[in-house]
LOBA-176558 format. One record per residue (C-alpha): residue number from 1; residue in three letters; x, y, z. Coordinates in nm, 4 decimals. Layout:
{node NUM, "Ala", {X, Y, Z}} ...
This chain:
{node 1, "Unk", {0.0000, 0.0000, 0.0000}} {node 2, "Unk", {0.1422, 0.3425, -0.0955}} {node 3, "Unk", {0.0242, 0.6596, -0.0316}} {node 4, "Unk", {0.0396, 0.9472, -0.3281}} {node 5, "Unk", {0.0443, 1.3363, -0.3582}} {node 6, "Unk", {0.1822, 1.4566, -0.6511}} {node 7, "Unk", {0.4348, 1.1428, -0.7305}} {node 8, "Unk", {0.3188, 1.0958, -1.0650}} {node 9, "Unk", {0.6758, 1.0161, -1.2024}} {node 10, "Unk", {0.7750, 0.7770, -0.9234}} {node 11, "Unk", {0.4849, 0.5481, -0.9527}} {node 12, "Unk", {0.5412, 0.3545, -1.2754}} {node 13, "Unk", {0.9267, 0.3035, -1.1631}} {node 14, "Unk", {0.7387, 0.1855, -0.8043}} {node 15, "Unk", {0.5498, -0.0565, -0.9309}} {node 16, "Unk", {0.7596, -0.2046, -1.1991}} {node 17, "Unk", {1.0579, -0.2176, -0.9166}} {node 18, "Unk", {0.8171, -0.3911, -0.7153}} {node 19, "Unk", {0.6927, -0.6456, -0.9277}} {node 20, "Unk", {0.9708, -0.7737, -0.9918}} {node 21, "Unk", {1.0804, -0.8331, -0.6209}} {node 22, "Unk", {0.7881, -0.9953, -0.5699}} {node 23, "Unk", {0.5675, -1.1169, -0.8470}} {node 24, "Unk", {0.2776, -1.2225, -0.6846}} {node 25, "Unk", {0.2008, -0.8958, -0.5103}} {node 26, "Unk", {-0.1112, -0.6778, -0.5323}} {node 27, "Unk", {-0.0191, -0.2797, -0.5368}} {node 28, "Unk", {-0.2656, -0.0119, -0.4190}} {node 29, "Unk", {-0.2394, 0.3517, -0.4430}} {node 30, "Unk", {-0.3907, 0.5739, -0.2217}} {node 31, "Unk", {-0.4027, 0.8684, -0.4292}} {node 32, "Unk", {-0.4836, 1.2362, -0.2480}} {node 33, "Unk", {-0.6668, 1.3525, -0.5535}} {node 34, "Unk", {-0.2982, 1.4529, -0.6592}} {node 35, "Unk", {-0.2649, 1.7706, -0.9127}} {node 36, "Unk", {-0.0068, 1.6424, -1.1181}} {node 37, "Unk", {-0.1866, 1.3087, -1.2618}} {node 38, "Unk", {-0.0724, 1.0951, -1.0335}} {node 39, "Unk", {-0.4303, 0.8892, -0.9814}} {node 40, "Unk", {-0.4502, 0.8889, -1.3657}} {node 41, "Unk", {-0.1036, 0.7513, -1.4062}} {node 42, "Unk", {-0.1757, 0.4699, -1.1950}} {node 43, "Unk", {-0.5104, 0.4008, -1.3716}} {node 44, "Unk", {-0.3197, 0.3879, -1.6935}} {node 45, "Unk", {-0.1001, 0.1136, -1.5010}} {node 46, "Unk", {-0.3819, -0.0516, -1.3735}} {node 47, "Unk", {-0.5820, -0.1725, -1.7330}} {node 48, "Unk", {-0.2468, -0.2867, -1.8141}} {node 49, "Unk", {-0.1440, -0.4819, -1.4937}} {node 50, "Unk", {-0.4575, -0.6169, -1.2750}} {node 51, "Unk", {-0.1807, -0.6474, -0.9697}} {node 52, "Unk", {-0.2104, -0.2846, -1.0360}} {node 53, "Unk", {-0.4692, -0.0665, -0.8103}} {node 54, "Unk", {-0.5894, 0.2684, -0.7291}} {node 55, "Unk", {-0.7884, 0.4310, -0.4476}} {node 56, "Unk", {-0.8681, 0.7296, -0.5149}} {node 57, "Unk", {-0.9974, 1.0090, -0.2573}} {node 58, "Unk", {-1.1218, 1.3129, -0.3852}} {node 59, "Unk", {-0.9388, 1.6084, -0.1325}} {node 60, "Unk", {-0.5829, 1.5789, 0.0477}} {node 61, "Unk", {-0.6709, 1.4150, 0.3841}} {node 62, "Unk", {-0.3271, 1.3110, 0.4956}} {node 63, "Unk", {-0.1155, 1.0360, 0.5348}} {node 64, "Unk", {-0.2583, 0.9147, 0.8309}} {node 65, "Unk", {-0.5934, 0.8408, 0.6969}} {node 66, "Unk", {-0.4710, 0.7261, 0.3864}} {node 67, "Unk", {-0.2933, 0.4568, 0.5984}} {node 68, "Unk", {-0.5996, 0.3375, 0.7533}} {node 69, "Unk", {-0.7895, 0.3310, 0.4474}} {node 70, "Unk", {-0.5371, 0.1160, 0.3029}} {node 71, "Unk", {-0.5873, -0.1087, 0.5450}} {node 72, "Unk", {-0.9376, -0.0968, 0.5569}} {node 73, "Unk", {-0.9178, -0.2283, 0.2055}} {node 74, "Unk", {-0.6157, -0.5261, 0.2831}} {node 75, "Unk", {-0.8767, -0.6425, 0.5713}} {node 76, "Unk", {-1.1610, -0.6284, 0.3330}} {node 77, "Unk", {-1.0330, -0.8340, 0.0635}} {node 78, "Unk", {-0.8733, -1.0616, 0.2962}} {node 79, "Unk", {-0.4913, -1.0231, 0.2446}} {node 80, "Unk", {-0.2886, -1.2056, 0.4854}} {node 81, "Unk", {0.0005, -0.9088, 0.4744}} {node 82, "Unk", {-0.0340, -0.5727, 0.4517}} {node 83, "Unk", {0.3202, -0.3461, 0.3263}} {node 84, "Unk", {0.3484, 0.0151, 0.3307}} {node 85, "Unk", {0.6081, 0.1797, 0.1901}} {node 86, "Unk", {0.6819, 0.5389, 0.0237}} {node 87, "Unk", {0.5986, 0.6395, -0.3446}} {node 88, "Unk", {0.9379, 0.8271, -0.3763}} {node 89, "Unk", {1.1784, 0.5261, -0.4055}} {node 90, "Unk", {1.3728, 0.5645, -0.1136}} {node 91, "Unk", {1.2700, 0.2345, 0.0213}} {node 92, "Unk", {1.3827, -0.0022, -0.2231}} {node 93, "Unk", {1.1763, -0.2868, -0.3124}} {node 94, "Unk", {1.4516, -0.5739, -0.2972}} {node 95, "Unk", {1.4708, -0.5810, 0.0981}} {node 96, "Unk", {1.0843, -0.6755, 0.1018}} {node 97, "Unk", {1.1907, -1.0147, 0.0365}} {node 98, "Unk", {1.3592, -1.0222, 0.3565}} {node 99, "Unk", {1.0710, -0.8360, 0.4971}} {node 100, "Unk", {0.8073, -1.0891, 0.4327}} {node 101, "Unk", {1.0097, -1.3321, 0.5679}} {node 102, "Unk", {1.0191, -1.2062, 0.8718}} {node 103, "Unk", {0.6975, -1.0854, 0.8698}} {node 104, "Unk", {0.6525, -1.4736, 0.9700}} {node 105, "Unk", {0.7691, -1.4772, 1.3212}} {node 106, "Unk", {0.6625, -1.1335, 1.3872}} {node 107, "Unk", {0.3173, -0.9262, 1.3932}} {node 108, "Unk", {0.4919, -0.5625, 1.2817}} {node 109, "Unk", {0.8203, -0.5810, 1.0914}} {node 110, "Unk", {0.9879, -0.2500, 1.0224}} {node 111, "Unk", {1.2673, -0.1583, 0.7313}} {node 112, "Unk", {1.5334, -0.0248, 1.0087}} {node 113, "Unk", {1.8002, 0.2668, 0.8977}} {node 114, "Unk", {1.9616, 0.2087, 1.3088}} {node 115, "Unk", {2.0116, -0.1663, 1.2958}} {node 116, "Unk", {2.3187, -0.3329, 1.2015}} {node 117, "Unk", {2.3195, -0.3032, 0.8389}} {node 118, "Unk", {2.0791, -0.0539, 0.7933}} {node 119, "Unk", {2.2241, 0.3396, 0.7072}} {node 120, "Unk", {2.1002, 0.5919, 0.4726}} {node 121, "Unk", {2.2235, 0.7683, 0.1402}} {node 122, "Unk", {2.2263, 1.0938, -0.0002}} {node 123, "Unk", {2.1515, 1.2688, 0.3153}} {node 124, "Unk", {2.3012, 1.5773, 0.4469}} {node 125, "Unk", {2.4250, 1.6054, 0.7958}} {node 126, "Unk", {2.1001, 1.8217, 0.8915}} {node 127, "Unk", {1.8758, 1.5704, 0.7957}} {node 128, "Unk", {2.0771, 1.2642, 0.9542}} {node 129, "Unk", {2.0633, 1.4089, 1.2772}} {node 130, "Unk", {1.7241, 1.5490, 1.2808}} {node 131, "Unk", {1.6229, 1.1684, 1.2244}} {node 132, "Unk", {1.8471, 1.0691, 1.4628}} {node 133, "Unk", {1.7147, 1.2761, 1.7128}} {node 134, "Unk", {1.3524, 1.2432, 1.6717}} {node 135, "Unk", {1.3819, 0.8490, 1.7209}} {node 136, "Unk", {1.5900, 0.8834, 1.9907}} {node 137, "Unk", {1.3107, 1.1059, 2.1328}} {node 138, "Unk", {1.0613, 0.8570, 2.0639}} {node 139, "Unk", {1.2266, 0.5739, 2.1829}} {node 140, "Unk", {1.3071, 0.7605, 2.5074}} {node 141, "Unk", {0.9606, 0.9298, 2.5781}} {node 142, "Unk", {0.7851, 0.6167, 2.5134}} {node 143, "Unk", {1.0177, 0.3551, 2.6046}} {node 144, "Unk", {1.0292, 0.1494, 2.2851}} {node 145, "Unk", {1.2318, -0.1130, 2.2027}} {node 146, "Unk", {1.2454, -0.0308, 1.8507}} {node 147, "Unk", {1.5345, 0.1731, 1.7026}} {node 148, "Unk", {1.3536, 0.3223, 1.3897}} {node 149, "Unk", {1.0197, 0.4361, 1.4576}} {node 150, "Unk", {0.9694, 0.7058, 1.2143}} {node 151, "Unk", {1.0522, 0.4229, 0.9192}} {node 152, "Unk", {0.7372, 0.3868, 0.6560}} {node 153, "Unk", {0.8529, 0.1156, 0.5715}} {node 154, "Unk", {0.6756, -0.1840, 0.7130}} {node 155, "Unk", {0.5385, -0.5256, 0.7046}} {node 156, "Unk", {0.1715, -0.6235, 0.9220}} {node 157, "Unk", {0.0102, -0.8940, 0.9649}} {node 158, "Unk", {-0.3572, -0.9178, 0.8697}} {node 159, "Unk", {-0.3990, -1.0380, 1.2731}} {node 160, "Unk", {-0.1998, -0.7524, 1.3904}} {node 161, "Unk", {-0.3953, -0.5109, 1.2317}} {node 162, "Unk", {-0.7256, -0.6588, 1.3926}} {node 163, "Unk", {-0.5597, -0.6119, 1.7299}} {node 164, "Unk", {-0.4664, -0.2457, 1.6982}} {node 165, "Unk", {-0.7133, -0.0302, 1.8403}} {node 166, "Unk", {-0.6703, 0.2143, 1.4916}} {node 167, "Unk", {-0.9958, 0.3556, 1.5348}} {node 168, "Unk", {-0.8629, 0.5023, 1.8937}} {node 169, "Unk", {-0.5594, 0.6964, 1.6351}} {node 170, "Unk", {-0.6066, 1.0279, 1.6142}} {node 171, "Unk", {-0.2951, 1.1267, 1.4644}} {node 172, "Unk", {-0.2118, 1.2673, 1.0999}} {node 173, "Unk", {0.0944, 1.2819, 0.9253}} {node 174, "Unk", {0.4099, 1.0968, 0.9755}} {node 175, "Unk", {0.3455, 1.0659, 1.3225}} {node 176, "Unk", {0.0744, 0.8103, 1.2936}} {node 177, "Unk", {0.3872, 0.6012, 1.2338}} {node 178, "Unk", {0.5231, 0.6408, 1.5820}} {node 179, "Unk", {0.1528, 0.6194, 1.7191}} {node 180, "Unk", {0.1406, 0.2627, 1.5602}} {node 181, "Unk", {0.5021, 0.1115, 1.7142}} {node 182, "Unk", {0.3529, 0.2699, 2.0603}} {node 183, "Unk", {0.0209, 0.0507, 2.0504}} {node 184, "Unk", {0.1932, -0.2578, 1.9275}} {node 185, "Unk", {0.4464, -0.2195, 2.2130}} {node 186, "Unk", {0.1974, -0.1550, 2.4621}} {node 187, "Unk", {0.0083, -0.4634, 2.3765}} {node 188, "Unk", {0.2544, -0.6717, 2.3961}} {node 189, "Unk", {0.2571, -0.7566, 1.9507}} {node 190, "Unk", {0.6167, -0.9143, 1.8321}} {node 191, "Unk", {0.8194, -0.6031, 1.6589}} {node 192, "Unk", {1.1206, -0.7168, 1.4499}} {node 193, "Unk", {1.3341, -0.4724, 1.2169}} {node 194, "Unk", {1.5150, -0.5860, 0.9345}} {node 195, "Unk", {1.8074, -0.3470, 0.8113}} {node 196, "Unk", {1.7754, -0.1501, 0.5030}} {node 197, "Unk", {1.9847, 0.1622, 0.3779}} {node 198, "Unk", {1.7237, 0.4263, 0.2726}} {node 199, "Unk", {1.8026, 0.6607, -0.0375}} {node 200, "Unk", {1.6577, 1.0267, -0.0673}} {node 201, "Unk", {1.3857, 1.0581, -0.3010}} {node 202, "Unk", {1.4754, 1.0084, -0.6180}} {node 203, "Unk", {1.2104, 1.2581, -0.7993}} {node 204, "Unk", {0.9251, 1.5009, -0.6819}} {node 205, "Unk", {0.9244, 1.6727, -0.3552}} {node 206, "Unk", {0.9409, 1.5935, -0.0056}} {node 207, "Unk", {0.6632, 1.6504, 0.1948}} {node 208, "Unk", {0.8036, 1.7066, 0.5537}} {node 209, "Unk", {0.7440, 2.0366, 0.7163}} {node 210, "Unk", {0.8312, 2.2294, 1.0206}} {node 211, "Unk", {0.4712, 2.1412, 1.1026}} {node 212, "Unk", {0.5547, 1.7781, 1.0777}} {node 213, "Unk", {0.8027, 1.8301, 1.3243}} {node 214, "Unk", {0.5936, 2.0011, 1.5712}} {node 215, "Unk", {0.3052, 1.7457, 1.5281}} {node 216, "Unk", {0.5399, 1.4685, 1.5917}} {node 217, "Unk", {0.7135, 1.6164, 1.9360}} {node 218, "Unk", {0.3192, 1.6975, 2.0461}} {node 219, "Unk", {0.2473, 1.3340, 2.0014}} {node 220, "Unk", {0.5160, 1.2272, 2.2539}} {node 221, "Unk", {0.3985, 1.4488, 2.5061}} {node 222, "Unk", {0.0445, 1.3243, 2.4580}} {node 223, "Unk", {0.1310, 0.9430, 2.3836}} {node 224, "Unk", {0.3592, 0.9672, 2.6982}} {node 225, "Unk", {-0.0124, 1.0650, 2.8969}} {node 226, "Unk", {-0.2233, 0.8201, 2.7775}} {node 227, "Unk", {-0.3297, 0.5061, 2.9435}} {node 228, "Unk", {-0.2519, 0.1727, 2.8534}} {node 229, "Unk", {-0.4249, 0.0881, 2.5182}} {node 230, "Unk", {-0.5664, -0.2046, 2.6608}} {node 231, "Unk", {-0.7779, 0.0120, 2.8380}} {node 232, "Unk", {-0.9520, 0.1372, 2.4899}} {node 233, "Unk", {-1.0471, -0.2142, 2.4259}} {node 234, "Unk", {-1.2946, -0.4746, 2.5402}} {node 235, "Unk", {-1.1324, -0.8235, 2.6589}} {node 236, "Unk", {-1.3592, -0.9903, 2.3882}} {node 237, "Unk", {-1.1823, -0.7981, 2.0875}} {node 238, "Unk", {-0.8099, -0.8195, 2.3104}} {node 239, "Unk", {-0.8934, -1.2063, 2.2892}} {node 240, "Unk", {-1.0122, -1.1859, 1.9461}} {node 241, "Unk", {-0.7719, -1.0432, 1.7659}} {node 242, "Unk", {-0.4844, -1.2592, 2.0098}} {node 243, "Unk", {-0.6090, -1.5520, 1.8616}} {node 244, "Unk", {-0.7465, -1.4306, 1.4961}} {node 245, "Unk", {-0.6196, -1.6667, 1.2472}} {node 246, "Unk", {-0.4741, -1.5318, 0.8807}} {node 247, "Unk", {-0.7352, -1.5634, 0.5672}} 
């Protein structure tokens, strides 16, 4: 599942790059009702490749939502994994191989930059440690045991999903991302990270802001206040989704 604003050029090079990692993927698009044709530039794709999909929402409503309405549609039509990644290349296909795998023993796997193996390329030093920092942040507000928690890049389980308590998220942007590793942790789901080196974007333009920056240090300060989400949840769907089995 990838979510699109204006990434028009990235998302035939996506989706052929993907393919041929792993052939017998499906590949939907969550488009923002992009201005630059991205939505018809996947549609194009799509009568050629049925593997090829497109949701299309008709205003920019962020990349939170556009998260949960991809998986809304995985759950729907029954996938047993769900993968998000970014439209913009920097996660590169070939490590989802290895991210399936261990998508196996785990419920959540992440593509790590700050695990043995992992690094990025083509960043300045500005950028590196302004990543740096905010995971450290994370990982020290909310005591995670996860190194990268700002990564997009990520492998879930069908179950895992079901457990989540994702209509409790009220977050937008890129910190849903650090939202979802704090619920996982805090019910107790299996988090493994698998290293990848990231690459900058390799066309368009990014879409962080100073505002994405303030959202995300907000969200600590709020995450680090709430109560446990077991709390949000009845024992019947805790049990449930404990014990769901994949379609």
């Amino acid at each position: 599942m990838v979510p699109t604003y204006d990434e028009a050029k990235n998302v035939q090079p996506l989706a052929t790059r993907l393919l041929q990692a792993v052939p017998d993927v499906d590949i939907l698009f969550v488009d923002d009702a992009s201005p630059d044709g991205t939505a018809e530039r996947v549609a194009a794709l799509g009568r050629q490749d049925a593997r090829i999909r497109l949701l299309l929402r008709h205003e920019k409503l962020g990349l939170g939502t556009a998260y949960l309405a991809g998986f809304e549609y995985g759950l729907t039509e029954k996938y047993d994994r769900i993968v998000t990644l970014d439209a913009d290349l920097s996660h590169d296909p070939a490590y989802l191989p290895a991210l399936l795998d261990a998508s196996e023993n785990a419920d959540l796997v992440i593509g790590s930059r700050y695990v043995a193996g992992g690094g990025i390329r083509d960043w300045g030093l500005h950028r590196r440690l302004l990543s740096r920092y905010a995971n450290l942040l994370a990982r020290g507000v909310l005591r995670l045991p996860v190194r990268d928690v700002t990564s997009g890049f990520r492998v879930y389980r069908a179950s895992t999903l079901t457990a989540l308590p994702l209509a409790s998220i009220r977050s937008s942007g890129y910190s849903f991302l650090e939202e979802i590793v704090f619920l996982a942790d805090r019910l107790s789901l299996t988090i493994a990270e698998v290293p990848i080196v990231f690459c900058d974007r390799e066309g368009g333009r990014s879409k962080i802001s100073a505002t994405e920056v303030f959202k995300a240090a907000f969200l600590l300060l709020r995450l680090g206040l709430r109560p446990h989400p077991a709390s949000e949840l009845g024992e019947e769907h805790l049990l449930a989704g404990a014990d769901s089995t994949e379609p």
